[in-house]
ZATIVO-101811 format. One record per residue (C-alpha): x, y, z. Coordinates in steps of 0.001 Angstrom, whole numbers, padded with zeros to 6 digits, always signed. Example, Ala and Ser with C-alpha at 12.3 -4.5 7.8 and 13.67 -1.06 7.14 Angstrom:
% ZATIVO-101811
+012300-004500+007800 +013670-001060+007140 
% end
This chain:
% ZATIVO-101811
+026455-153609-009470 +024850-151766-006486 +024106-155755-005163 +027653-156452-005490 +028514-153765-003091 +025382-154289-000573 +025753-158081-000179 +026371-160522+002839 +026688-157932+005127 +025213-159947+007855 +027843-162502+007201 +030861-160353+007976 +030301-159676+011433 +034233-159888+012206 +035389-157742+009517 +032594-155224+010693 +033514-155385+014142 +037137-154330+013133 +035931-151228+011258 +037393-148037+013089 +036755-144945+010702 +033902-144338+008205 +035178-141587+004587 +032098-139943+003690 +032226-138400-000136 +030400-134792-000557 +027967-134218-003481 +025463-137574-003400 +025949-138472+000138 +026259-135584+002600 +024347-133354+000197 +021955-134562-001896 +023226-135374-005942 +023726-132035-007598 +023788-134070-010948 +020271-133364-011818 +022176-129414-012249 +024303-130231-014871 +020966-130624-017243 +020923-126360-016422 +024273-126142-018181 +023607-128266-021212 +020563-125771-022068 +022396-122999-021431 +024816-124540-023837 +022311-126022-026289 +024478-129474-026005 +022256-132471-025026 +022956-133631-021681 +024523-137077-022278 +027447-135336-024732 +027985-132662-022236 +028718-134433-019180 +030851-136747-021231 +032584-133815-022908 +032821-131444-019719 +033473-133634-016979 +035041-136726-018316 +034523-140205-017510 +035761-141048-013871 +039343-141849-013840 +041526-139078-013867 +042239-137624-017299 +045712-134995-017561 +044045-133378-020575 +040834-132959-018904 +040814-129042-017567 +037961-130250-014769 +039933-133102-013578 +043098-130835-013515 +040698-128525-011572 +039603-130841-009497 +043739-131421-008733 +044075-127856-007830 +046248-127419-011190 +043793-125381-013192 +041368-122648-011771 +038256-122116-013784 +039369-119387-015884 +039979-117900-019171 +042455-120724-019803 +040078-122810-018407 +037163-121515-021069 +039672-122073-023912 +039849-125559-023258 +036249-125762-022756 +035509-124224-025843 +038168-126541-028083 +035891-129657-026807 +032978-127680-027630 +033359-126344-031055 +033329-129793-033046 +029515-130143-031438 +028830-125924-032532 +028707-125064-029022 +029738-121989-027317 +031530-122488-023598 +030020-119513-021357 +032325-118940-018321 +030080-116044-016817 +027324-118747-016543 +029792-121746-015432 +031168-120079-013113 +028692-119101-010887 +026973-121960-011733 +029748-123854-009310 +030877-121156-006881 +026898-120642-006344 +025413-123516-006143 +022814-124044-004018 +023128-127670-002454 +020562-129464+000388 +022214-131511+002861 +021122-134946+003906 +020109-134990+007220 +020011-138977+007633 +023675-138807+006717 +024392-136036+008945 +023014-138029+011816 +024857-140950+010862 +028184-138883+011365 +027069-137868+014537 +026263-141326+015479 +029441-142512+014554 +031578-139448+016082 +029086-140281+019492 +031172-144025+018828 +034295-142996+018910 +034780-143644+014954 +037542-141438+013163 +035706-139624+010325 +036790-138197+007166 +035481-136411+004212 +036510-137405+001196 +035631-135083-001509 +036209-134512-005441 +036272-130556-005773 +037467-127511-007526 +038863-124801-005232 +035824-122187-006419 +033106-125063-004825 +035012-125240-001617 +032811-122668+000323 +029687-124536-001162 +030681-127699+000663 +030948-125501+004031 +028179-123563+003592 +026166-126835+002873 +027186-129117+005476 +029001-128106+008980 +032005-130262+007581 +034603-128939+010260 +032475-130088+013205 +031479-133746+012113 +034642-134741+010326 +038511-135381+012054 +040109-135138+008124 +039013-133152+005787 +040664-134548+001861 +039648-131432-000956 +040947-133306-004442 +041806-129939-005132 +043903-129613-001866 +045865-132641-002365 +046677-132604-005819 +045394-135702-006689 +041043-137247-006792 +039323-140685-006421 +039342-143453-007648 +043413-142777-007799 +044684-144995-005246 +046897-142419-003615 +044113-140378-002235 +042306-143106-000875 +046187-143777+000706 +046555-140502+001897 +042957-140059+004005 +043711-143406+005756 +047338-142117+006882 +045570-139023+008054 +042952-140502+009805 +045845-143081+011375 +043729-145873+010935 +044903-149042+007975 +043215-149114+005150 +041511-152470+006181 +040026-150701+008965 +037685-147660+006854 +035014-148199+005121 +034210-145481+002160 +031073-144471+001292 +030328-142793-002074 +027802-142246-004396 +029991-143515-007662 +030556-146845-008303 +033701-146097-009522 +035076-144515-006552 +033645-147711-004544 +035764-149678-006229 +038711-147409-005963 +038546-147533-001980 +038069-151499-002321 +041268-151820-004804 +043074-149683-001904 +042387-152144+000446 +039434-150425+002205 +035511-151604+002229 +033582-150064+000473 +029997-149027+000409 +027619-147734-002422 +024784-145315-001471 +021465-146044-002759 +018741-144365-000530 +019285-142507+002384 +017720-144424+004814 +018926-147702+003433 +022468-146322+003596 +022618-145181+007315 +021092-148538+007950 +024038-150651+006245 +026115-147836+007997 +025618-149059+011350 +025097-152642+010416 +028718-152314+009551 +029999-150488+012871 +027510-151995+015359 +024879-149337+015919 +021825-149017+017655 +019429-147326+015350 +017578-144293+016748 +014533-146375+017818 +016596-148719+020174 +018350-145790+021822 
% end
């Protein structure tokens, strides 16, 4: 799959010319993947990883009667209604939700950024690129992401799922970031972490591109928009 998305880049040199804007997602791109964190919350939950991520967070596509994704929408804050739900996926696996240690476990996190992919942004600001973040989030996470990563100095559009109402791989966000950035869909390439929301962007009619490594990333990165790496600077 990850070939699929990282293939014949060499041989698009027209289509890569035409590329004006780069939409960066958050948590396993500009900061490095918090996944390995959800493990914490399984234990703390005595549910084995696997069924809790599945249970908890859902698969990727948006699911109404998921209280995360409808979180993630800006529809649901994480709450005692929010616990409820929790707890009715829960109790069929004898497991006990715990919002005091969800909670904090989100609006607390402690997240490292990537500094190859913060250079890239600069890089591609330094261009003349538009630049947008594109991020899946619940409204309590939101200072996380700005405490993390200086997100209103490298990036012209800023897309919170739980601002707009609506997350990736839904078509109408991927819509939506374009028409802010004022740049086609044709012309943006997104960059995420999920293979998922790769495809998303590419079934909107944007390119898309799935990170692997850091370094390997920012090199496809300006592959695709024509940049001199550091070195040849």
């Amino acid at each position: 799959m990850v070939e699929r998305h990282m293939k014949d880049l060499s041989s698009k040199q027209k289509t890569l010319l035409s590329k004006k804007a780069a939409i960066f997602d958050y948590g396993g791109v500009m900061s490095f993947s918090p996944l390995w964190r959800v493990q914490l919350l399984a234990d703390a939950m005595e549910v084995p990883k696997e069924i809790f991520a599945k249970i908890i967070f859902g698969g990727s596509h948006s699911d109404p009667d998921n209280p995360w994704h409808e979180a993630e929408c800006g529809r649901q804050r994480l709450d005692k209604s929010f616990a409820e739900q929790m707890q009715q996926r829960l109790t069929p696996y004898g497991a006990t939700f715990d919002l005091d240690f969800f909670l904090p476990w989100v609006a607390e996190a402690k997240n490292d950024p990537d500094p190859a992919m913060i250079e890239i942004v600069k890089e591609l600001r330094t261009a003349g690129h538009r630049l947008a973040l594109l991020t899946n989030a619940v409204q309590e996470f939101r200072p996380v992401i700005e405490k993390t990563v200086p997100i209103h100095e490298l990036f012209d559009v800023i897309v919170d799922s739980s601002e707009v109402g609506m997350r990736k791989p839904d078509k109408e966000i991927y819509d939506l970031t374009s028409q802010m950035l004022g740049v086609e869909s044709g012309q943006c390439l997104m960059i995420d972490d999920l293979v998922a929301n790769v495809e998303g962007a590419e079934k909107a009619g944007m390119q898309g591109l799935l990170f692997t490594s850091s370094d390997e990333t920012a090199a496809n990165i300006r592959k695709l928009f024509n940049l001199k790496s550091g070195r040849e600077k």
